[in-house]
C-alpha positions in Angstrom: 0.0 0.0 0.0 0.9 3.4 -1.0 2.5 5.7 2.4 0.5 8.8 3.2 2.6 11.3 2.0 2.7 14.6 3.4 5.2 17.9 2.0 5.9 19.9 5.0 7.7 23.2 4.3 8.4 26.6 6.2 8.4 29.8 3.8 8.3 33.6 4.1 4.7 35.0 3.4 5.7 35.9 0.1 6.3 32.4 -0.5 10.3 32.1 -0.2 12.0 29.2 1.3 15.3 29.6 1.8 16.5 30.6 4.4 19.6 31.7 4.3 20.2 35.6 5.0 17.1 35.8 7.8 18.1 37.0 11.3 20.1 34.3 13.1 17.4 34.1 16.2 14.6 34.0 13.7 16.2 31.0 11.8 16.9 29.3 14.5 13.5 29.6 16.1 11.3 28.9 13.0 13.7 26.0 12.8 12.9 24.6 16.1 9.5 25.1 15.5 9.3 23.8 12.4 10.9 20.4 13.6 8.1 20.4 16.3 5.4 20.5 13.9 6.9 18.0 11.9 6.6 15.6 14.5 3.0 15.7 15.1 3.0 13.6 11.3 4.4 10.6 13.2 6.2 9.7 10.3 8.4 6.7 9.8 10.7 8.4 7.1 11.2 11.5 6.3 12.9 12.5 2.7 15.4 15.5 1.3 16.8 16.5 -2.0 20.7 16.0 -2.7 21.3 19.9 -1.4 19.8 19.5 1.8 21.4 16.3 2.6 25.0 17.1 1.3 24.4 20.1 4.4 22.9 17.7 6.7 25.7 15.2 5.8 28.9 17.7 6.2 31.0 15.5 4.3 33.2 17.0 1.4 34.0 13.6 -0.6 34.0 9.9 0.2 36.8 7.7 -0.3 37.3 5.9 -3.5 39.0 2.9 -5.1 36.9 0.5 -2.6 35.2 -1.0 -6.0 37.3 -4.2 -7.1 34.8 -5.3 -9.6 31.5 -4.3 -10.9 28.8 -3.5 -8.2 25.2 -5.1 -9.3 22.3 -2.8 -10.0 20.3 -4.4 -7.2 19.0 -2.3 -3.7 21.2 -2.3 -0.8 19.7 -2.6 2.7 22.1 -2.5 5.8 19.1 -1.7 8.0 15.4 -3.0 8.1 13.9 -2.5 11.0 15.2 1.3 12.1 12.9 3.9 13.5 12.9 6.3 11.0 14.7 6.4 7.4 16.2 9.4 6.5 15.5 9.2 2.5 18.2 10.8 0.1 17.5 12.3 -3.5 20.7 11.5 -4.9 20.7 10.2 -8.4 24.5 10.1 -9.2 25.8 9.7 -5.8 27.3 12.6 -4.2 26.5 13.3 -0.7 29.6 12.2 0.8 28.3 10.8 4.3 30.1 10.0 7.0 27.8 7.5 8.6 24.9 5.8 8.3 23.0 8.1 10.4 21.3 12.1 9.9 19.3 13.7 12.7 18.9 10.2 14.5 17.6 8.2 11.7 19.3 5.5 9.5 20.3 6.7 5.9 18.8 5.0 2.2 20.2 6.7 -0.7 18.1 6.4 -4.0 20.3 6.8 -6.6 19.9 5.7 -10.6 21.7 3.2 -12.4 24.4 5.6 -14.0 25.6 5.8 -10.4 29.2 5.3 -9.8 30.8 1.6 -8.2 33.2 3.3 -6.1 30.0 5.3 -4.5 28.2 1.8 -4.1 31.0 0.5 -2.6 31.5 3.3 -0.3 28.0 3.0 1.3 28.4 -0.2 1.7 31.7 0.3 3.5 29.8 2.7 6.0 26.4 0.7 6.0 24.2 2.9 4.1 21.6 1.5 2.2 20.9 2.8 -1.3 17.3 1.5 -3.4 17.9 2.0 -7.6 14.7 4.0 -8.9 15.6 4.9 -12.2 18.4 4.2 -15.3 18.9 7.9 -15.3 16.5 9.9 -13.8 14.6 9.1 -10.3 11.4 7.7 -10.8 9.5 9.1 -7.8 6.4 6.9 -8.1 9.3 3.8 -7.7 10.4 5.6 -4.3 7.5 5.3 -3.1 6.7 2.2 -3.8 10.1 0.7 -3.0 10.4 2.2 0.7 6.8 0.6 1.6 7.4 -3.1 0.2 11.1 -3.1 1.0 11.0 -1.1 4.6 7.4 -1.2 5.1 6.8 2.8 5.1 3.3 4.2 6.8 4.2 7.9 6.5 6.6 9.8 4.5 7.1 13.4 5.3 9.1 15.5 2.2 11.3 18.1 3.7 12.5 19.9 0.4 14.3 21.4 -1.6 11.8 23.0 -3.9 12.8 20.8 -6.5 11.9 17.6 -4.9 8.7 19.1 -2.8 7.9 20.6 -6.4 8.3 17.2 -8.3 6.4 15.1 -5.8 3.2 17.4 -5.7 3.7 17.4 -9.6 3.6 13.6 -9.8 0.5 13.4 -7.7 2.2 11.8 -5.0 1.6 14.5 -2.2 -1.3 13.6 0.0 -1.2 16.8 2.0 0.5 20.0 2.3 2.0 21.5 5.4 3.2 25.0 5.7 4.6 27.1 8.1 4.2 30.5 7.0 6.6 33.0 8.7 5.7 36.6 9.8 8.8 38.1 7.2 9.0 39.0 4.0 12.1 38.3 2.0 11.7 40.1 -1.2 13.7 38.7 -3.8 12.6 37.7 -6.3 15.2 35.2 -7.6 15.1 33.0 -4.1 13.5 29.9 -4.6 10.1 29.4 -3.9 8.5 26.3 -1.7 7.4 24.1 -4.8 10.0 25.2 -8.3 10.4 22.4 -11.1 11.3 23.1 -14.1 8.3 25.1 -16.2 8.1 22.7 -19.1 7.9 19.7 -16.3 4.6 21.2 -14.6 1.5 19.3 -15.7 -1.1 21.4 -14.2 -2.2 23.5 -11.0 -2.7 21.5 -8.0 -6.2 22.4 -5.9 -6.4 21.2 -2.4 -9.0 21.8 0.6 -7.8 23.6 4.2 -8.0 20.9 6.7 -6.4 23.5 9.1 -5.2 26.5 10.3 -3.3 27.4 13.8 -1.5 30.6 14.5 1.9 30.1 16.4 3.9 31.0 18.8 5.6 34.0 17.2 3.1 35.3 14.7 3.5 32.2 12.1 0.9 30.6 10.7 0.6 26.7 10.3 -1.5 25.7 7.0 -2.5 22.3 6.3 -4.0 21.2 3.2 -5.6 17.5 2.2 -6.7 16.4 -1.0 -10.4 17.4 -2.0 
């Protein structure tokens, strides 16, 4: 069965989402609550682009020459029965992790089949699992799919970049929409905004039904949106 899959993101009111340049205090306190919202999903992975991972990871390369032979094109699971997955949007492999862990939770990789052997082999070497979705490009649908028959995934909660919270609402997979809208205005105009795919990708606008609306500590508002 398909996992409920919710996009949870945290944007200025005029609809930016990165935050880099905002007051350190600020950041730091929509992160927090941010995080704390998140958990009220009870999810059992949660899922990043290859940006926000290669932060999360702070690694600057991983050690090659571990390949000694061709590394099959089959998925890779040093973990089956963690907590929580931490889910990676990494089609060629290059988040250079350090361990098999981010923010607590045990790392899968999804990378494509044009994907390196030395990177195979390094995961391997540091116990990450990695699932193939895709020859070249990640088939998102697959993702899905894969985590609940391989790792039996209830709840998937999609934590950004733009490109990957913009691609998943685009392929229908999104089952609901959380946002935390900020009380700050960023202004320019070339920041990315919470959902950006490519404009020739989009299929068509998205309509959705408010399930909810709280106002938070702090003068931020917390939308939630279902599926009509």
């Amino acid at each position: 069965m398909k996992p409920y899959v919710i996009c949870h993101m945290m944007s200025s009111i005029d609809g930016h989402a990165l935050t880099d340049g905002w007051a350190r205090p600020f950041k730091k306190d929509a992160g927090t609550l941010y995080e704390k919202l998140a958990q009220q999903f009870a999810f059992d992975a949660w899922i990043c682009g290859r940006v926000t991972m290669q932060e999360i990871a702070h690694g600057d390369d991983y050690q090659r020459g571990l390949a000694t032979a061709p590394v099959p094109r089959i998925h890779y699971f040093a973990e089956r029965n963690a907590d929580c997955y931490a889910i990676s949007i990494d089609p060629h492999g290059k988040v250079a992790w350090k361990s098999n862990q981010a923010l607590g939770s045990h790392v899968v990789a999804v990378v494509t089949e044009v994907v390196s052997d030395d990177y195979l082999a390094y995961l391997q070497s540091i116990n990450v699992s990695y699932i193939f979705c895709g020859k070249t490009e990640i088939d998102l649908a697959q993702v899905v799919a894969t985590l609940a028959d391989e790792l039996g995934t209830k709840r998937l909660i999609v934590e950004g970049g733009p490109a990957v919270s913009g691609s998943f609402v685009n392929a229908g997979l999104v089952d609901e929409v959380s946002v935390l809208i900020l009380p700050l205005i960023d202004g320019r105009g070339e920041h990315p905004a919470s959902f950006e795919i490519a404009k020739d990708a989009w299929t068509t606008p998205i309509y959705l039904t408010l399930a909810s609306a709280e106002v938070q500590d702090g003068g931020g508002v917390w939308l939630r949106y279902k599926k009509p």
